[in-house]
HTML snippet that shows the backbone in 3Dmol.js (N, CA, C, O; Angstrom):
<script src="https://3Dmol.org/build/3Dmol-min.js"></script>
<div id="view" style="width:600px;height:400px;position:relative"></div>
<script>
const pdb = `
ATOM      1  N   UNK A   1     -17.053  -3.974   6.415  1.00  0.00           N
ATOM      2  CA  UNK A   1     -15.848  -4.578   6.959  1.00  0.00           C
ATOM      3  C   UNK A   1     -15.701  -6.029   6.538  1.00  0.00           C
ATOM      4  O   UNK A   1     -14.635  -6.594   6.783  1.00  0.00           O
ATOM      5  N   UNK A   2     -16.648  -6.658   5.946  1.00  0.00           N
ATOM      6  CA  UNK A   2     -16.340  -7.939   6.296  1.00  0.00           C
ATOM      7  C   UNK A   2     -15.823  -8.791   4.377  1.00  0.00           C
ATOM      8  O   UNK A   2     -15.595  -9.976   4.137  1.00  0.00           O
ATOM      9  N   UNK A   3     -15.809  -7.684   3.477  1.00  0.00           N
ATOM     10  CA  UNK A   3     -15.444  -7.896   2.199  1.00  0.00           C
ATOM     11  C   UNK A   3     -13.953  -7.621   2.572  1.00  0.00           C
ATOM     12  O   UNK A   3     -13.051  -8.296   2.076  1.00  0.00           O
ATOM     13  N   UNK A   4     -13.680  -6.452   3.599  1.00  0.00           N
ATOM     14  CA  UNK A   4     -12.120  -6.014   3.942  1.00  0.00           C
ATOM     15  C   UNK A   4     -11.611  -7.866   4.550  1.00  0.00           C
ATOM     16  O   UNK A   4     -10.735  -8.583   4.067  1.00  0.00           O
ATOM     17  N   UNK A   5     -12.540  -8.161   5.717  1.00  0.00           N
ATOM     18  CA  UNK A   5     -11.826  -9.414   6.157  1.00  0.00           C
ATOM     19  C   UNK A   5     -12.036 -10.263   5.198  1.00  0.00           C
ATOM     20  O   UNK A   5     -11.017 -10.950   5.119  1.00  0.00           O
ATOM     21  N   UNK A   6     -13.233 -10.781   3.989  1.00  0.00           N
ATOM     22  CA  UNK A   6     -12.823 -11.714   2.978  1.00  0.00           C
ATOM     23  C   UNK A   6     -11.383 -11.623   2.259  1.00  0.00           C
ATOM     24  O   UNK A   6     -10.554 -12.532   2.244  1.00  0.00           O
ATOM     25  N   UNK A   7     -11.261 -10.500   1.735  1.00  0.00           N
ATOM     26  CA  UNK A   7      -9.659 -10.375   0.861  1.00  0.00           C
ATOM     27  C   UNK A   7      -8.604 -10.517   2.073  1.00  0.00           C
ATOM     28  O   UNK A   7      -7.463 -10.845   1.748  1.00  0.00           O
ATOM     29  N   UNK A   8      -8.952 -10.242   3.817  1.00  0.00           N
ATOM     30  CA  UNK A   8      -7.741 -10.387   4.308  1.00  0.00           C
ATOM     31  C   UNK A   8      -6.825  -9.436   4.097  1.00  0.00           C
ATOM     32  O   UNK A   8      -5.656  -9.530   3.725  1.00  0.00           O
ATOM     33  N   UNK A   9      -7.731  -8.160   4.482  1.00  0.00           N
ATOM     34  CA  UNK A   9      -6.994  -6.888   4.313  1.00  0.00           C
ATOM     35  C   UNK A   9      -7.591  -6.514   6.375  1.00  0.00           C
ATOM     36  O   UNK A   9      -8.544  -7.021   6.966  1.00  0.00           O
ATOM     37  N   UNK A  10      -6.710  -5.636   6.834  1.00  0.00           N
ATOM     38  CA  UNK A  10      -7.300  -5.235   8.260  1.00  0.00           C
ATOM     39  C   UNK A  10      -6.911  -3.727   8.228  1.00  0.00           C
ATOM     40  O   UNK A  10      -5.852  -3.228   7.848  1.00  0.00           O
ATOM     41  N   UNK A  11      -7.829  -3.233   8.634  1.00  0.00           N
ATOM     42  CA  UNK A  11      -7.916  -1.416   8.719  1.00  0.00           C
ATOM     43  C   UNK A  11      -7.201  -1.395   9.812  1.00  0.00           C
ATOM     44  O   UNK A  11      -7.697  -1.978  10.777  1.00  0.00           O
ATOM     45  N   UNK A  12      -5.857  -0.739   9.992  1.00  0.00           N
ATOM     46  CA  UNK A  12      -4.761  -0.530  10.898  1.00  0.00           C
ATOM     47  C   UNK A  12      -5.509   0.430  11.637  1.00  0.00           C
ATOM     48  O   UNK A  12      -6.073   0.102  12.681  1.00  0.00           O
ATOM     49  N   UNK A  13      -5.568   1.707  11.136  1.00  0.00           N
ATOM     50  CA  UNK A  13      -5.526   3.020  11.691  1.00  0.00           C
ATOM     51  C   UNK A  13      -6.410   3.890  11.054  1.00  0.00           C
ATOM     52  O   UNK A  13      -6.190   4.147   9.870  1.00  0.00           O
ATOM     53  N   UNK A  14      -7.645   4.539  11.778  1.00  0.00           N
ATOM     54  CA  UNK A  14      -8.547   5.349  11.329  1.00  0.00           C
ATOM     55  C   UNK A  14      -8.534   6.962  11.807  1.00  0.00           C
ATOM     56  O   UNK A  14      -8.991   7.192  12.926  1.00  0.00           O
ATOM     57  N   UNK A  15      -8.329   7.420  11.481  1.00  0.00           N
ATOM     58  CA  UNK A  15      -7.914   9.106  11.923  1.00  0.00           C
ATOM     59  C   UNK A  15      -9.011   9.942  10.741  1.00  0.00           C
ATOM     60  O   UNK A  15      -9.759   9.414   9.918  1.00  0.00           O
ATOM     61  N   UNK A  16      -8.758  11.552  11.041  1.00  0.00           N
ATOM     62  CA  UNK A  16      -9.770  12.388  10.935  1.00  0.00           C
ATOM     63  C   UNK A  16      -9.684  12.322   9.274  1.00  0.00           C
ATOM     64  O   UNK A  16     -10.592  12.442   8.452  1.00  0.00           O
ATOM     65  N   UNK A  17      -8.148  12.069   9.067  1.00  0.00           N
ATOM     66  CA  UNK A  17      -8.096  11.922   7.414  1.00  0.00           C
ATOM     67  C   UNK A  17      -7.532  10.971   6.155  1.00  0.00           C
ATOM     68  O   UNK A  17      -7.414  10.898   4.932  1.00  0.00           O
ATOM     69  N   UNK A  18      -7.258  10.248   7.532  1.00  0.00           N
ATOM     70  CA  UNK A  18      -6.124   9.515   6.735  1.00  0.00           C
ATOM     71  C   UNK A  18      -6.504   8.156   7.397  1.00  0.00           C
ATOM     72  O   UNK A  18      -6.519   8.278   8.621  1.00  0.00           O
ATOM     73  N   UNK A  19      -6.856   6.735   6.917  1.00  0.00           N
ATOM     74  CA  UNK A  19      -6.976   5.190   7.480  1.00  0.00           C
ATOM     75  C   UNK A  19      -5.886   4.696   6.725  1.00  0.00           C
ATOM     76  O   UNK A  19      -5.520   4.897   5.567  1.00  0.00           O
ATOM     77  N   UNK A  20      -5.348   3.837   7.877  1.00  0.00           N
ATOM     78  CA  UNK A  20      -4.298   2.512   7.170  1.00  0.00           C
ATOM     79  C   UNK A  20      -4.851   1.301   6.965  1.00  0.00           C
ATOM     80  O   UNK A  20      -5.606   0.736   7.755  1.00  0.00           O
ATOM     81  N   UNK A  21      -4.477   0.872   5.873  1.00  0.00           N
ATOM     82  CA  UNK A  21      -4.925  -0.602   5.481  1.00  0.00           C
ATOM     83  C   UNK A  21      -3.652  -1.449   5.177  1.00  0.00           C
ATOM     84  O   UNK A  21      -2.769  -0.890   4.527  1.00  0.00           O
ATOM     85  N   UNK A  22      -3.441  -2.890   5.622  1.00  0.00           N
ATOM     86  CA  UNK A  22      -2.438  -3.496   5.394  1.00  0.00           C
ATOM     87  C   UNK A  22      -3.069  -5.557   5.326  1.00  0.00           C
ATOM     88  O   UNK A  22      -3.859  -6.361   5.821  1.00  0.00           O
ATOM     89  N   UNK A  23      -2.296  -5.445   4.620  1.00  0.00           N
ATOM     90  CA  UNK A  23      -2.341  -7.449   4.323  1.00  0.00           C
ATOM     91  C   UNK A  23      -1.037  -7.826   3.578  1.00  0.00           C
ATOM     92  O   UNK A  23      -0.614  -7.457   2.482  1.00  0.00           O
ATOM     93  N   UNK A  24      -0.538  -8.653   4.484  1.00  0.00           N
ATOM     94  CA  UNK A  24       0.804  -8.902   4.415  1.00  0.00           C
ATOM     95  C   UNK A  24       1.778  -7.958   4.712  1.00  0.00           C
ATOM     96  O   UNK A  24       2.095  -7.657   5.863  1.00  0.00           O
ATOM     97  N   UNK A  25       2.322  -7.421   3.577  1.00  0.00           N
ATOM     98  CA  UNK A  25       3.761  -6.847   3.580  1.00  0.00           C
ATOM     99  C   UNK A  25       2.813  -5.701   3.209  1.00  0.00           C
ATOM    100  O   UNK A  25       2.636  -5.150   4.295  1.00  0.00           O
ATOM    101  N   UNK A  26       2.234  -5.152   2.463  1.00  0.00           N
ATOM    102  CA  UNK A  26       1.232  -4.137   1.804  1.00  0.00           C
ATOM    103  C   UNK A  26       0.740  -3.344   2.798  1.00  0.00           C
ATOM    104  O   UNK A  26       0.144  -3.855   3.745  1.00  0.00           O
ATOM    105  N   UNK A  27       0.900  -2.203   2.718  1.00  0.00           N
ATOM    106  CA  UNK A  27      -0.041  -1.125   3.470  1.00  0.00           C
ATOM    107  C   UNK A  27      -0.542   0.575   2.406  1.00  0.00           C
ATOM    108  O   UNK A  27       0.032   1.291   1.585  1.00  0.00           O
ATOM    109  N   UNK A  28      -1.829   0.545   3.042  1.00  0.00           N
ATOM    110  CA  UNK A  28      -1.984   1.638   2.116  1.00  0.00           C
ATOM    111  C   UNK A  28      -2.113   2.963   3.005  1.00  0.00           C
ATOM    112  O   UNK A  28      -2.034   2.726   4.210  1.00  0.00           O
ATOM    113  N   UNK A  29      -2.260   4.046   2.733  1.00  0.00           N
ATOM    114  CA  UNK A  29      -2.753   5.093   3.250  1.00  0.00           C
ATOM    115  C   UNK A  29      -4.005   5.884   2.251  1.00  0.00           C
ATOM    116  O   UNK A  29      -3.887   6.480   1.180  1.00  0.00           O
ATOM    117  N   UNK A  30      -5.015   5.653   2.959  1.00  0.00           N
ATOM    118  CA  UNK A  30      -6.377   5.829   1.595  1.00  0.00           C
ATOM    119  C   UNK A  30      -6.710   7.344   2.438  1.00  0.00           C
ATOM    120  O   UNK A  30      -6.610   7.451   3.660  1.00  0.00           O
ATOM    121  N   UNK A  31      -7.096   8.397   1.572  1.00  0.00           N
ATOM    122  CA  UNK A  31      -7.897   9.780   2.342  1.00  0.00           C
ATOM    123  C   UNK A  31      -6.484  10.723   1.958  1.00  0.00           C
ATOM    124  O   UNK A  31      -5.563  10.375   1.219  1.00  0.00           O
ATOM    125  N   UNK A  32      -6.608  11.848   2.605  1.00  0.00           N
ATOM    126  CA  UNK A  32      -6.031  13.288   2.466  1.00  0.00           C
ATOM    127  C   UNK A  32      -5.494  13.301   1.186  1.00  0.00           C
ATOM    128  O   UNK A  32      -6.129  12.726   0.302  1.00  0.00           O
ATOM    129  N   UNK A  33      -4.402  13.870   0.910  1.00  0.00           N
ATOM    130  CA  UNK A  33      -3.858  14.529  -0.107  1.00  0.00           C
ATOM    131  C   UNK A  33      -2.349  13.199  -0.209  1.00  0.00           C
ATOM    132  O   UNK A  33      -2.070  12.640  -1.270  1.00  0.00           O
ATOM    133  N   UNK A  34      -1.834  13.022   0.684  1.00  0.00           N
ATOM    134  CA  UNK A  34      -0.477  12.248   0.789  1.00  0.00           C
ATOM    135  C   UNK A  34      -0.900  11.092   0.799  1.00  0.00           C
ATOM    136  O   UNK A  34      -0.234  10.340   1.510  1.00  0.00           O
ATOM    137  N   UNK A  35      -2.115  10.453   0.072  1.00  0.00           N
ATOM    138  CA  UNK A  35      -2.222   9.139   0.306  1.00  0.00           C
ATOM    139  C   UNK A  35      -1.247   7.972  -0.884  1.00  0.00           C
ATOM    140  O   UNK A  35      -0.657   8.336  -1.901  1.00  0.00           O
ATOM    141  N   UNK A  36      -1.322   6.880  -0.464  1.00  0.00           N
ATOM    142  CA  UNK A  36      -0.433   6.200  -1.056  1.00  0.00           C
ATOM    143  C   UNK A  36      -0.086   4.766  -0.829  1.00  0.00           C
ATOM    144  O   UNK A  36      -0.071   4.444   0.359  1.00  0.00           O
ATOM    145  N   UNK A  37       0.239   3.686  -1.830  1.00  0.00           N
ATOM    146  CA  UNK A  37       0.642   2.395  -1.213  1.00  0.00           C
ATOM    147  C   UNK A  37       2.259   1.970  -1.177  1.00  0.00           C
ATOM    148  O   UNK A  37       3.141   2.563  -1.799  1.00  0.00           O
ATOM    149  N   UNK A  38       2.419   0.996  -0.450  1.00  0.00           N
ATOM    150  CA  UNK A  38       3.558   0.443  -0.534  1.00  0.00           C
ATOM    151  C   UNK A  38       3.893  -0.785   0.629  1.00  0.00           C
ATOM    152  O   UNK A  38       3.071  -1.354   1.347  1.00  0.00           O
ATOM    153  N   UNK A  39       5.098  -0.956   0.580  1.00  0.00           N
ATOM    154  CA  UNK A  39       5.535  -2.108   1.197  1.00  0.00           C
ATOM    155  C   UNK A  39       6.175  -2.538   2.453  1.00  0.00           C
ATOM    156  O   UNK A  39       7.241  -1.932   2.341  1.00  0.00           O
ATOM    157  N   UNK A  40       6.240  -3.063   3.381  1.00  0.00           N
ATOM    158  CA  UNK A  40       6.630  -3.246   4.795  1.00  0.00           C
ATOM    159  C   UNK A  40       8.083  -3.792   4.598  1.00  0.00           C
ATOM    160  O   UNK A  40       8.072  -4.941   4.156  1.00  0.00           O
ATOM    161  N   UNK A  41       9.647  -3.141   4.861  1.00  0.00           N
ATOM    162  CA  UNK A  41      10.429  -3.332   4.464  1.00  0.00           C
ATOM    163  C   UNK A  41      11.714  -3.368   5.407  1.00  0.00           C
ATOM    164  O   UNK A  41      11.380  -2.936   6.511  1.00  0.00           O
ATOM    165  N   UNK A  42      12.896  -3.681   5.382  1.00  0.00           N
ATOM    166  CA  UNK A  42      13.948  -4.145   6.460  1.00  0.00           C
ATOM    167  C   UNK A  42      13.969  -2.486   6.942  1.00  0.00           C
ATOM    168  O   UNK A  42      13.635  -2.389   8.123  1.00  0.00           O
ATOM    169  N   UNK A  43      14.246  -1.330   6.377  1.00  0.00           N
ATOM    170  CA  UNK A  43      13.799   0.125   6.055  1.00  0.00           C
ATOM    171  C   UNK A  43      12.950   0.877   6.492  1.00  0.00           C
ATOM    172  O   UNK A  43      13.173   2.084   6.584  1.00  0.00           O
ATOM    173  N   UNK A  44      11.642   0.255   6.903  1.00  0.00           N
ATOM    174  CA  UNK A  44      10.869   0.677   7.104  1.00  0.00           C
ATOM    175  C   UNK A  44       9.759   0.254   6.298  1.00  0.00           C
ATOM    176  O   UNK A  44       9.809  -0.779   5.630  1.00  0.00           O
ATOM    177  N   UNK A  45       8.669   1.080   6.337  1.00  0.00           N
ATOM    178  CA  UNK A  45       7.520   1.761   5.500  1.00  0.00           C
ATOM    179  C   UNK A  45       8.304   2.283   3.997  1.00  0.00           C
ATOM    180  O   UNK A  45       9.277   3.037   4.001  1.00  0.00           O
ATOM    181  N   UNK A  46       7.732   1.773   2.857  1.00  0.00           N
ATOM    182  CA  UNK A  46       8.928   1.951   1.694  1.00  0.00           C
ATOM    183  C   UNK A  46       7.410   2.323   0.660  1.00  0.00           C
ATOM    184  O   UNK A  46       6.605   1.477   0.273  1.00  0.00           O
ATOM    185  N   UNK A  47       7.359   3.609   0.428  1.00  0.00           N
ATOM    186  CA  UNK A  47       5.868   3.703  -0.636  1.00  0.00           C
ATOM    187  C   UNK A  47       6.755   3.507  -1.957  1.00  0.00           C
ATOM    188  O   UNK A  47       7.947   3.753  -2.139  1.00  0.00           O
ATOM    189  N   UNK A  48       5.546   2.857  -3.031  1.00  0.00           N
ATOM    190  CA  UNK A  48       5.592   2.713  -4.250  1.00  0.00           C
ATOM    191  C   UNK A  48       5.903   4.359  -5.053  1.00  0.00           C
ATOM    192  O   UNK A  48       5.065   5.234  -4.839  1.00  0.00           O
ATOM    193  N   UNK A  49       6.969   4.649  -5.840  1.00  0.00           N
ATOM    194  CA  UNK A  49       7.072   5.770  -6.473  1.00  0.00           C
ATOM    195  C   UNK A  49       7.784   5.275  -8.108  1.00  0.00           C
ATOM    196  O   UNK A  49       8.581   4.388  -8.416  1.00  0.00           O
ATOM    197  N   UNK A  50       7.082   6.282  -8.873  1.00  0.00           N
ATOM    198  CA  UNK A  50       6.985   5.951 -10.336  1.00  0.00           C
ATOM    199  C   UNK A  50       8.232   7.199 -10.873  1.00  0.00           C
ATOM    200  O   UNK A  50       7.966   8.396 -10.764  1.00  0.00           O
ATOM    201  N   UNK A  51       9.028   6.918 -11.213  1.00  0.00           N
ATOM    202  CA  UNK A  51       9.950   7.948 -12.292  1.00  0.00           C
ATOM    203  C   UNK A  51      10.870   7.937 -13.227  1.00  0.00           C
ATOM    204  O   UNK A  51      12.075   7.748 -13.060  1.00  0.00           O
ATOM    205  N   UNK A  52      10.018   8.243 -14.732  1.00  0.00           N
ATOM    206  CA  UNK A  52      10.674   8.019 -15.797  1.00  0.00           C
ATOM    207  C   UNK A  52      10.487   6.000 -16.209  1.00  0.00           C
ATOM    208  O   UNK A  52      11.250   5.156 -16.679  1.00  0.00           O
ATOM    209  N   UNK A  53       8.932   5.990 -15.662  1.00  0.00           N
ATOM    210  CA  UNK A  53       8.747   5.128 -15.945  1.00  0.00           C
ATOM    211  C   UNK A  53       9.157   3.676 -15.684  1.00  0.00           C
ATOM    212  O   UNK A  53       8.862   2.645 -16.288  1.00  0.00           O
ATOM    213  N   UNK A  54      10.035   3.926 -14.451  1.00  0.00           N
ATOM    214  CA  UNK A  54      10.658   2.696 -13.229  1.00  0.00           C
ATOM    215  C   UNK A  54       9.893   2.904 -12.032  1.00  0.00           C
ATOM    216  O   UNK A  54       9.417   3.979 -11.668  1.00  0.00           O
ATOM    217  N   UNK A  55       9.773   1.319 -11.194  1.00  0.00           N
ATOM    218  CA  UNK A  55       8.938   1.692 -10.253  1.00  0.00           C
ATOM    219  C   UNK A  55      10.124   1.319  -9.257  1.00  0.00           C
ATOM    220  O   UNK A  55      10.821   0.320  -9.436  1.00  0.00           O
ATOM    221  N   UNK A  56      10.324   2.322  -8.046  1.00  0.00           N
ATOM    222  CA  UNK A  56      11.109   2.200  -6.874  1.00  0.00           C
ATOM    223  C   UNK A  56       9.812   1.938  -5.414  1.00  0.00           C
ATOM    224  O   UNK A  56       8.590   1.985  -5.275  1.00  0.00           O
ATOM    225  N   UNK A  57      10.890   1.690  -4.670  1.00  0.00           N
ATOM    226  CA  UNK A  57      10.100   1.635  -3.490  1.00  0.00           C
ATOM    227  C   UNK A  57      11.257   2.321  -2.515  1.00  0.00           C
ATOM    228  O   UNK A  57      12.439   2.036  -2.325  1.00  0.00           O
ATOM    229  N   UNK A  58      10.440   3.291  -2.015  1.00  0.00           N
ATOM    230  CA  UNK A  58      11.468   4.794  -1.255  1.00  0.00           C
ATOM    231  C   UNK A  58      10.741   5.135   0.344  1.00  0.00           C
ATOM    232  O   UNK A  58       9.618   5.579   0.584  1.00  0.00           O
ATOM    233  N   UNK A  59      11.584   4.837   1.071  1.00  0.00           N
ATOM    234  CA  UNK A  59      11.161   4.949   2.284  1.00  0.00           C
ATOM    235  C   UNK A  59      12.265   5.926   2.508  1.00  0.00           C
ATOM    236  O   UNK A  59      13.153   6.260   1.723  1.00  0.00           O
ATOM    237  N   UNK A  60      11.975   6.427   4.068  1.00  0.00           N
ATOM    238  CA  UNK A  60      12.956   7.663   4.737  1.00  0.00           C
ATOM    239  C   UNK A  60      14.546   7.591   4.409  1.00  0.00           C
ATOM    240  O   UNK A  60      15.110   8.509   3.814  1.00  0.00           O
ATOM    241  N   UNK A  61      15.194   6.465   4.833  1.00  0.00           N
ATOM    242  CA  UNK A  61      16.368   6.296   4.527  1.00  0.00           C
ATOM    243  C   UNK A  61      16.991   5.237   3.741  1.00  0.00           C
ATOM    244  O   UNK A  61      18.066   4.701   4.007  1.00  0.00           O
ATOM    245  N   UNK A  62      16.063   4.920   2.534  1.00  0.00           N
ATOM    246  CA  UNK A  62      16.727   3.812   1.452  1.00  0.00           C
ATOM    247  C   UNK A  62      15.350   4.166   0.323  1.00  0.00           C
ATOM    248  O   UNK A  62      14.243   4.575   0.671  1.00  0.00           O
ATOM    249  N   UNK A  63      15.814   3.868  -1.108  1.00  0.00           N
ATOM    250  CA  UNK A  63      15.343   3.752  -2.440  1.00  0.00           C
ATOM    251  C   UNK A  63      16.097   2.386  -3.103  1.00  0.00           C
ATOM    252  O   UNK A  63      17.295   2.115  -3.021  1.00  0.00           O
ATOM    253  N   UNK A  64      14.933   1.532  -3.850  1.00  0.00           N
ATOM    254  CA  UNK A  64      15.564   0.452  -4.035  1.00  0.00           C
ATOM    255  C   UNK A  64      14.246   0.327  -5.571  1.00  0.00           C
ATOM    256  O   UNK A  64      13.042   0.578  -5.627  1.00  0.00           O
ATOM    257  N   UNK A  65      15.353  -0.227  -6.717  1.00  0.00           N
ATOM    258  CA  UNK A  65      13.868  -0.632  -7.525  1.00  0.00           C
ATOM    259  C   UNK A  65      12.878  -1.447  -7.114  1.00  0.00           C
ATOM    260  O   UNK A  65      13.027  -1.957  -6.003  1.00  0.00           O
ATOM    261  N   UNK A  66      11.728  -1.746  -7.838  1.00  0.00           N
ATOM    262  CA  UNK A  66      10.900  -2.435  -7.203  1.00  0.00           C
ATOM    263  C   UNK A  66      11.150  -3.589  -8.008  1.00  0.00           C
ATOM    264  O   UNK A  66      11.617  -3.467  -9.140  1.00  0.00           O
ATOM    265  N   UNK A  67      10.827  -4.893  -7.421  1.00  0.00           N
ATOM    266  CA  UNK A  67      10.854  -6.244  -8.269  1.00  0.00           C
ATOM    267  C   UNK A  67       9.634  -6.209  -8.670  1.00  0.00           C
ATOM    268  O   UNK A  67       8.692  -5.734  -8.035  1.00  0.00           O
ATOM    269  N   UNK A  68       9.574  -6.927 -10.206  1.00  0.00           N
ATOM    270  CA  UNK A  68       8.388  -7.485 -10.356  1.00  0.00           C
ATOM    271  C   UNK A  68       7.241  -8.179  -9.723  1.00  0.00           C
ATOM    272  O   UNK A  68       6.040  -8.215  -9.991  1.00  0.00           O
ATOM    273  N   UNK A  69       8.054  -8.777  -8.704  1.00  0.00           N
ATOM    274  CA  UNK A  69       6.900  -9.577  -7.838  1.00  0.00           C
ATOM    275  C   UNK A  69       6.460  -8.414  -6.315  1.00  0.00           C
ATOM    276  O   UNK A  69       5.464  -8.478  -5.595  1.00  0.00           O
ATOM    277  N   UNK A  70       7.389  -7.639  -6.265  1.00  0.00           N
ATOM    278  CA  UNK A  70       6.492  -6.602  -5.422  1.00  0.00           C
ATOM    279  C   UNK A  70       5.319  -5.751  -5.838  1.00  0.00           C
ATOM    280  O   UNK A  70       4.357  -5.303  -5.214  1.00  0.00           O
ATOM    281  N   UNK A  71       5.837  -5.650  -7.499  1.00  0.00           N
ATOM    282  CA  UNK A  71       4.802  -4.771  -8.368  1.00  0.00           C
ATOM    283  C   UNK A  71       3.434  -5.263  -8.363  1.00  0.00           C
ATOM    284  O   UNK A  71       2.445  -4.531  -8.414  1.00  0.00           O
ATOM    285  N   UNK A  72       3.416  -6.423  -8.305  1.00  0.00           N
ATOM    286  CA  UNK A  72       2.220  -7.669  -8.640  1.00  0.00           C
ATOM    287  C   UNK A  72       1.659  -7.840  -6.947  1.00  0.00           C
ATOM    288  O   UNK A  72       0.505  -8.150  -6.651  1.00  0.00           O
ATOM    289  N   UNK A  73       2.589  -7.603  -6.116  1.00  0.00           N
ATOM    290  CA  UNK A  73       1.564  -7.700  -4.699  1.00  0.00           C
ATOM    291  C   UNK A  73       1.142  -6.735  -4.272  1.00  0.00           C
ATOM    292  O   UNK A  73       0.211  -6.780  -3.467  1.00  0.00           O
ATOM    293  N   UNK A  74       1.715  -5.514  -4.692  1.00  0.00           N
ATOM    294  CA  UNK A  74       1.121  -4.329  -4.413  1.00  0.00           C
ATOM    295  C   UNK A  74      -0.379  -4.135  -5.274  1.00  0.00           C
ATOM    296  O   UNK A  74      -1.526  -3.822  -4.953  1.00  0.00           O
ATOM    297  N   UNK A  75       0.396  -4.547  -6.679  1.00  0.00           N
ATOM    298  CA  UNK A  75      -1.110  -4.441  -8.360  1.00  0.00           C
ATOM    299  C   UNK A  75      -2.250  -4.826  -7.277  1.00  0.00           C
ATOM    300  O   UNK A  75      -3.172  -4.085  -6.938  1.00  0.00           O
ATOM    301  N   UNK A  76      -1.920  -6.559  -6.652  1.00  0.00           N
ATOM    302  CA  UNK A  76      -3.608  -7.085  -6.470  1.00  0.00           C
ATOM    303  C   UNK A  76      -4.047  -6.257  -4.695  1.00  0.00           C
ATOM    304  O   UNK A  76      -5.203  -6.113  -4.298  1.00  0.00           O
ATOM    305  N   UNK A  77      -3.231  -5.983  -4.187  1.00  0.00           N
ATOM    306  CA  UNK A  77      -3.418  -5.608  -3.032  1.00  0.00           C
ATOM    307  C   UNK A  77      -4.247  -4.207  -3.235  1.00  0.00           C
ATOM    308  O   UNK A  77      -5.073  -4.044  -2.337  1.00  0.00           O
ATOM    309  N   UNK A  78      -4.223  -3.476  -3.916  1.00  0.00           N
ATOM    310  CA  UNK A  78      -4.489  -2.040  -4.428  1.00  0.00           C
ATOM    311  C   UNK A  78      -5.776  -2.677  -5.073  1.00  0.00           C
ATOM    312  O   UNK A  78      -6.801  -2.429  -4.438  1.00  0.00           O
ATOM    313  N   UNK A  79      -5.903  -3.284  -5.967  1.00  0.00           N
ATOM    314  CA  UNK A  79      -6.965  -3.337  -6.673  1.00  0.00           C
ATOM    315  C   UNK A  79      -8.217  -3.954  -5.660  1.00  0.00           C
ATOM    316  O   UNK A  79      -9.202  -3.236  -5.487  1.00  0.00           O
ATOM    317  N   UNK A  80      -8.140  -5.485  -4.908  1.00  0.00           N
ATOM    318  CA  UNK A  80      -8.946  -5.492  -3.625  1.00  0.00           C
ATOM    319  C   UNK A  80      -9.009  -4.906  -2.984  1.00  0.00           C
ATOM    320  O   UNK A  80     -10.180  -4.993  -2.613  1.00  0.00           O
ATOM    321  N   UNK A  81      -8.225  -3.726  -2.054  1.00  0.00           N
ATOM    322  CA  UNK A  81      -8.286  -2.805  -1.523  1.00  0.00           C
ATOM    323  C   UNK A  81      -9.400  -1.631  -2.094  1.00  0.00           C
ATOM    324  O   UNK A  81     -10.075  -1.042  -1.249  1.00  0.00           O
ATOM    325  N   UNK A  82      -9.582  -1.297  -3.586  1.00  0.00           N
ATOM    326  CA  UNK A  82     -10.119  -0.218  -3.929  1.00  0.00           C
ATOM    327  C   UNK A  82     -11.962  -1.201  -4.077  1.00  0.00           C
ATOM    328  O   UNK A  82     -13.101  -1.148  -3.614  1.00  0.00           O
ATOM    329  N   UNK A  83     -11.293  -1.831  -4.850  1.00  0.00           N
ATOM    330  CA  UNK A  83     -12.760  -3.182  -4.406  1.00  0.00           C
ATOM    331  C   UNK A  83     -13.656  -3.239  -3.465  1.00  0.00           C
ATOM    332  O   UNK A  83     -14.852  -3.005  -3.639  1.00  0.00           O
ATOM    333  N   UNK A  84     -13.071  -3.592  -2.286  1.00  0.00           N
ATOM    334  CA  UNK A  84     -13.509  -3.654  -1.084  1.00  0.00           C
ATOM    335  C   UNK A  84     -14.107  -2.342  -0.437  1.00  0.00           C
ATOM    336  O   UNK A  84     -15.044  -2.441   0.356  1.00  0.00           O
ATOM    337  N   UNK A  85     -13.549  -1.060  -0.786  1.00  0.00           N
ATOM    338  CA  UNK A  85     -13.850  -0.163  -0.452  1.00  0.00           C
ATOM    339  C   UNK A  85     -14.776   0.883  -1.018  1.00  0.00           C
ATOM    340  O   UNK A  85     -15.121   1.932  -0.475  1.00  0.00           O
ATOM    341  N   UNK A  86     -15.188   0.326  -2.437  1.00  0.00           N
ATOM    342  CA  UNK A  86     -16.004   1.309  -3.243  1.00  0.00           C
ATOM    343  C   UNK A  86     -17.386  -0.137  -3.004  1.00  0.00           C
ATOM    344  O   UNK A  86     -17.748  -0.504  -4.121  1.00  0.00           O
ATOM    345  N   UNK A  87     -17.975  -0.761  -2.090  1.00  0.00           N
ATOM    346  CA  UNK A  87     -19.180  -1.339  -1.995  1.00  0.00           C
ATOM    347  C   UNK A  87     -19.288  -1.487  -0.627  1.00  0.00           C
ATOM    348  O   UNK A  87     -20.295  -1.999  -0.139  1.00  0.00           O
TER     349      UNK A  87
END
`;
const viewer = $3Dmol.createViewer("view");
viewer.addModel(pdb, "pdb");
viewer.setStyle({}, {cartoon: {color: "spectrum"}});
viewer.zoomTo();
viewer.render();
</script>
C-alpha cells in the first residue's frame, strides 16, 4: 500500500473481483474480465475506448474524443498504477 500512497493513488473499492483505484480525475477498475481505465467526468464515470485508432472517453450517456492531455493523465496514471501494483 504504501508505493500506492507514494504515487498518490487510493484503492476506492475492493470486492471479490473487481478493486477501484483513483488519483485525481483517473480511476481504474483492475481484476475480472470488464476491467478498465478512465476519467471522472461532468457525465459521469467516462472509460477510455480506442476505435479506428481515436481515443474517446464514453460513459453511460455521453462519448466525447479524448484530449491529448487526458490521454497523458490517464498514460502516467495507468503506468504507476500497473507499477505500484506488480511489487
Amino acid at each position: 500500500m504504501s508505493r500506492l500512497d507514494d504515487l498518490g493513488i487510493r484503492k476506492m473499492v475492493e470486492g471479490p473481483g473487481v478493486s477501484l483505484y483513483a488519483r485525481g480525475n483517473c480511476v481504474a477498475a483492475v481484476g475480472g474480465t470488464q476491467g478498465g481505465t478512465g476519467l471522472m467526468t461532468e457525465q459521469g464515470l467516462a472509460y477510455l475506448v480506442w476505435r479506428d485508432g481515436v481515443a474517446f472517453l464514453v460513459s453511460r450517456s455521453a462519448e466525447s474524443p479524448a484530449t491529448p492531455e487526458q490521454l497523458e493523465e490517464i498514460r502516467k496514471f495507468s503506468e504507476d498504477l500497473k507499477s505500484a501494483l506488480s511489487t
